[in-house]
C-alpha positions in Angstrom: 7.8 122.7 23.9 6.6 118.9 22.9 6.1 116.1 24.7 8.8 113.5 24.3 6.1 110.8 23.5 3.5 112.2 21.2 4.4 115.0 18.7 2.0 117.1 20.1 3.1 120.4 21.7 2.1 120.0 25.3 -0.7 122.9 25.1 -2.6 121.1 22.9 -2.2 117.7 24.8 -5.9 116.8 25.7 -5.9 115.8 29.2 -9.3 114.4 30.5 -9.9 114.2 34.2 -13.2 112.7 35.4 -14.6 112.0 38.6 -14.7 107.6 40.3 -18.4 107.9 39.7 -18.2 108.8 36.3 -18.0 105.5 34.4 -15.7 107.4 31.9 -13.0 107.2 34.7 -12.8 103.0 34.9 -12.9 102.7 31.1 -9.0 103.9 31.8 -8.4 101.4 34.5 -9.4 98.1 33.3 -7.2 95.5 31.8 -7.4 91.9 30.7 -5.1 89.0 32.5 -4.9 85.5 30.5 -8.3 85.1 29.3 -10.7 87.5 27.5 -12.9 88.9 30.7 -12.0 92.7 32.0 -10.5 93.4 35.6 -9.5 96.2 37.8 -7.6 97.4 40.3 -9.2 99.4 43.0 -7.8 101.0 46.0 -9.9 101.6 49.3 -8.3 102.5 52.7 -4.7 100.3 53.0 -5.9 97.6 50.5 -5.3 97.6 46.7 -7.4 94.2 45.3 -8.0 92.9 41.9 -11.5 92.6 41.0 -12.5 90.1 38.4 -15.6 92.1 36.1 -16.8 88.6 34.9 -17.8 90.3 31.0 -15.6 90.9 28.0 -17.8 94.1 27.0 -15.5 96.8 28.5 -18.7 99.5 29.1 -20.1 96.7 31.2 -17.2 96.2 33.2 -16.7 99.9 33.8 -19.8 99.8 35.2 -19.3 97.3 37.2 -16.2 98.5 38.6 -17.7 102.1 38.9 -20.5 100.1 41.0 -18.2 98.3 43.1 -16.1 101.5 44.2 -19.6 103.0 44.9 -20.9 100.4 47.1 -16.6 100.8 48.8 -17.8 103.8 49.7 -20.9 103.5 50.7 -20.1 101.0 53.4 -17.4 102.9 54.9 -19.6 106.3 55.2 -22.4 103.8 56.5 -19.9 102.5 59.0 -18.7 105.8 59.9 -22.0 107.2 60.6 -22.6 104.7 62.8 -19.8 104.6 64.8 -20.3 108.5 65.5 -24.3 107.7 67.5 
């Protein structure tokens, strides 16, 4: 059977799954608004914000973005943690 929008029979699709922390994963999420620098999107708890990357080098900005979802969730564990002693 193929996939309706590639030619490729859906066996041999390549479907690449990577972890937040892997800087591999935001290279899929960024995207550029009216001028040149990278963005993204992220997600945490009940709020979805946009996050300006301030670079038009898209490794950089994945890193940044991975670095901003890792400090995201280092707060909240932090906060959790300290909420439980």
């Amino acid at each position: 059977m193929k996939d309706k929008r590639t030619s490729l029979p859906k066996a041999e699709k390549a479907v690449a799954s990577f972890a937040k922390t892997d800087v591999r994963y935001w290279r899929d999420k960024l995207f550029q608004r009216s001028n040149d620098e990278w963005h993204c999107r992220i997600g945490f708890g009940a709020r979805q914000d946009r996050w300006p990357l301030r670079t038009t080098n898209r490794e950089q900005a994945a890193l940044k973005a991975r670095d901003i979802w890792l400090s995201l969730e280092a707060g909240v564990c932090c906060r959790a943690t300290s909420l439980r002693l």
